[in-house]
N, C-alpha and C positions, 0 to 999 in steps of 0.2 A: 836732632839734638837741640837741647835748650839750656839755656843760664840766665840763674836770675840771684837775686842778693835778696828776698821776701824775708828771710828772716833776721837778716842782716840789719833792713831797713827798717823792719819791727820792733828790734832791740833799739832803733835809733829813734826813733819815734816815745818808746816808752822813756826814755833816757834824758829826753829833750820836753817832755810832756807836753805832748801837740795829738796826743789821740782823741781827743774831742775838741778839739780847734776847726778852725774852717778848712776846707782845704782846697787846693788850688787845679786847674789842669793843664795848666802852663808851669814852669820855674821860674820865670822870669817877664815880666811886663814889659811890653814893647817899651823903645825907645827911654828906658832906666838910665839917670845918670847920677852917678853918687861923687861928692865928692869928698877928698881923704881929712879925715880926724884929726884935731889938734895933735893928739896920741893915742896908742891903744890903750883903752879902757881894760882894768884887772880885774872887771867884775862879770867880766862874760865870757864865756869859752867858745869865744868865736874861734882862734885856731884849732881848738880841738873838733868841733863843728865843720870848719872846712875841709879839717884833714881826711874826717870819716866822710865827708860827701866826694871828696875826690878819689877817695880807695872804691865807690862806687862808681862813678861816672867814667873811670879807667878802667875796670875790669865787665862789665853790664849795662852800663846805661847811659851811650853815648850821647842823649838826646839831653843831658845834662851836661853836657861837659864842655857848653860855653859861657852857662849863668855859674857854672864853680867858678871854670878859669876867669872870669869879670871878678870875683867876689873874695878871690884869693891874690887880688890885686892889693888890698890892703888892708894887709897882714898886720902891717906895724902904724894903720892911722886907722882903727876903726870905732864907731862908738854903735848905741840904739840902732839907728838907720839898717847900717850895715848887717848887723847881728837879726834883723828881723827879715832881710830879702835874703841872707841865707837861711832863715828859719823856714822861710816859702818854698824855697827848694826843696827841705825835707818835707813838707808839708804835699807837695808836687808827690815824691816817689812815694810817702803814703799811701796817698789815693791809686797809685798806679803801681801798687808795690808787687801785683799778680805780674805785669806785662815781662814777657823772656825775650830775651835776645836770641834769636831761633837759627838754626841753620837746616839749609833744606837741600838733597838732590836737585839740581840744575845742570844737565848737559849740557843744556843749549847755551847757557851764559857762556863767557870769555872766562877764560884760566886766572885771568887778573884783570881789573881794571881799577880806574882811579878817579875821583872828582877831586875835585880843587879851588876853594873859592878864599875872598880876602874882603873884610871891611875896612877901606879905605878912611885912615886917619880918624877908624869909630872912636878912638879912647876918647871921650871931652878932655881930659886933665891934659895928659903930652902928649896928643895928637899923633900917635899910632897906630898901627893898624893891627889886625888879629887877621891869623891865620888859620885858617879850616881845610884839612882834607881827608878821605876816608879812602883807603886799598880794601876791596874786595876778593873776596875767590870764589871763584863759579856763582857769582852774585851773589856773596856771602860775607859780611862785616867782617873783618881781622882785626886792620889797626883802625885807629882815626887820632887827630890831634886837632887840638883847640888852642891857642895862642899869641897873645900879645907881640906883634914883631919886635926887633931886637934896638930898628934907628927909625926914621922919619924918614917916609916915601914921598915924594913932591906929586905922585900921582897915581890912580887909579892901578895904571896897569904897571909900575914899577910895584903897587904893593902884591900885585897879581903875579907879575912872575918871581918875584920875591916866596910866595907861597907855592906856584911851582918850583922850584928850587928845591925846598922840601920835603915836598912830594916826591920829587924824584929819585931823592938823598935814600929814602925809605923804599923804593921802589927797588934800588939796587938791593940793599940790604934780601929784600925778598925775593928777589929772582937770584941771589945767591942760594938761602933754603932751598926754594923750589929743584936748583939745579943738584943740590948734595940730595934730594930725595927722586933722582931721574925724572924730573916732570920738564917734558920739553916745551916750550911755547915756539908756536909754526908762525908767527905773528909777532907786530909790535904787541906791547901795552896801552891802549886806549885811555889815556888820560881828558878827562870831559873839563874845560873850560870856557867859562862864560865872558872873557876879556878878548876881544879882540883880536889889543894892542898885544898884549902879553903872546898870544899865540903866532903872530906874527913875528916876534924878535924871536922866541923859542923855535921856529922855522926858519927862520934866515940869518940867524944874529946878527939882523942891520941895523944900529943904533940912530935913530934922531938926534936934532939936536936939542929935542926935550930927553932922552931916556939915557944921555952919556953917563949921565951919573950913577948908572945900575951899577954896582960893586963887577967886576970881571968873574970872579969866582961864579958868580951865579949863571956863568955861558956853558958850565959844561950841559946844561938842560942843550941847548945847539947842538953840542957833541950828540947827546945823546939821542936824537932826533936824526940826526945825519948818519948813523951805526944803524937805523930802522930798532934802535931797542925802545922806542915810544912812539906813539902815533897821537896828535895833537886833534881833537876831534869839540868844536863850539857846540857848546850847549846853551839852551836859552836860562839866564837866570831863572825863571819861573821854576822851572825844573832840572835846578844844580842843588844836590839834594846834600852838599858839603854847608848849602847855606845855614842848615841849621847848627854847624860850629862856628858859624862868626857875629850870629847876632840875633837878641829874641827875638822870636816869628810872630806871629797871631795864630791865635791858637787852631784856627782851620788850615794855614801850610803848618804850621807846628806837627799835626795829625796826622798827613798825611805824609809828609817826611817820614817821621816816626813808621807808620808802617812799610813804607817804602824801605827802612833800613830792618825792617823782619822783627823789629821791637814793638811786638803783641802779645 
């Protein structure tokens, strides 16, 4: 089975008049930092440009949906700059407007799993961090989420289990489904994380005297570790393939993500 938004994105494309413009094979250039606009400029339809790239990158084409969520940061300060690196995006699913988000027969895979990754205080402006993770089934894309965290991590692996946390949050939600449609799991859920630190507190919930400041609410990841309904498993960043929702890539892991997540 496949989904894809081709026409969707061709309507976008003629709308925006970039069908004979350059086009891109990345959405977004490494290491981009934009900073926010006196005000929004009323001579561009940058929100309405955002709004259609994210009705895309939510429903088809996850492999966007960390240069929207940057770019719909500023909403209400943008001028030129901004309005042209969200033009490249569309610019991007142009060129790639054939590729489907596929689902395929997979016994072999796990009934669910999860990757999970965070860019540690990426925002330049308020030093934030963004959230990345993707729920699979039978090694098959479901959900994923891209996002700005909500306070200011003092480190690495507080912004790391901060993005376990909602992972998790979601995880329940779906072994809810799963369970109103008889599908039993004989097994934890195999959640892949490349921090350490973070997997260690979410196994033991032993706080440092650097990590006291994690919010409490974020412990029941502990609970849930200790009930066997998650299984904490290190993955090397090279191949934590959540990292393409927390930051642009170069366009060779960019690709190979990409098809690693069945978006061909």
């Amino acid at each position: 089975m496949t989904l894809d938004q081709k026409d969707y994105i061709e309507s976008l494309a003629r709308k925006y008049n970039i069908t004979e413009s350059k086009l891109y094979c990345t959405p977004m250039e490494q290491n981009l930092s934009l900073q926010p606009a006196q005000s929004a400029s009323n001579f561009l339809n940058y929100r309405n440009l955002i709004g259609a790239l994210l009705y895309v990158s939510t429903s088809t084409r996850l492999d966007i949906s960390y240069s929207v969520n940057y770019l719909s940061r500023f909403q209400n300060s943008f001028d030129e700059s901004h309005y042209k690196y969200a033009l490249r995006i569309l610019k991007y699913l142009y060129l790639t407007r054939d590729l489907k988000l596929t689902y395929q027969i997979n016994s072999n895979a796990d009934i669910i799993d999860c990757f999970v990754d965070a860019d540690w205080a990426g925002d330049k402006v308020d030093r934030k961090s963004t959230t990345g993770y993707l729920i699979r089934i039978f090694g098959n894309v479901i959900f994923w989420k891209s996002k700005k965290q909500s306070s200011v991590t003092k480190s690495s692996t507080a912004a790391e289990y901060v993005a376990l946390s909602d992972a998790v949050s979601e995880i329940r939600v779906i072994l809810n489904l799963l369970e109103d449609l008889n599908i039993k799991l004989s097994k934890p859920v195999k959640i892949y994380e490349d921090n350490s630190g973070a997997i260690v507190i979410a196994k033991f919930g032993n706080l440092t005297k650097n990590s006291k400041y994690i919010e409490v609410h974020y412990h029941f990841v502990n609970e849930f570790y200790e009930k066997k309904i998650i299984e904490l498993v290190k993955v090397e960043s090279e191949n934590n393939i959540a990292d393409i929702l927390t930051k642009a890539l170069g366009k060779n892991k960019f690709e190979v993500f990409r098809k690693t997540l069945n978006i061909v």
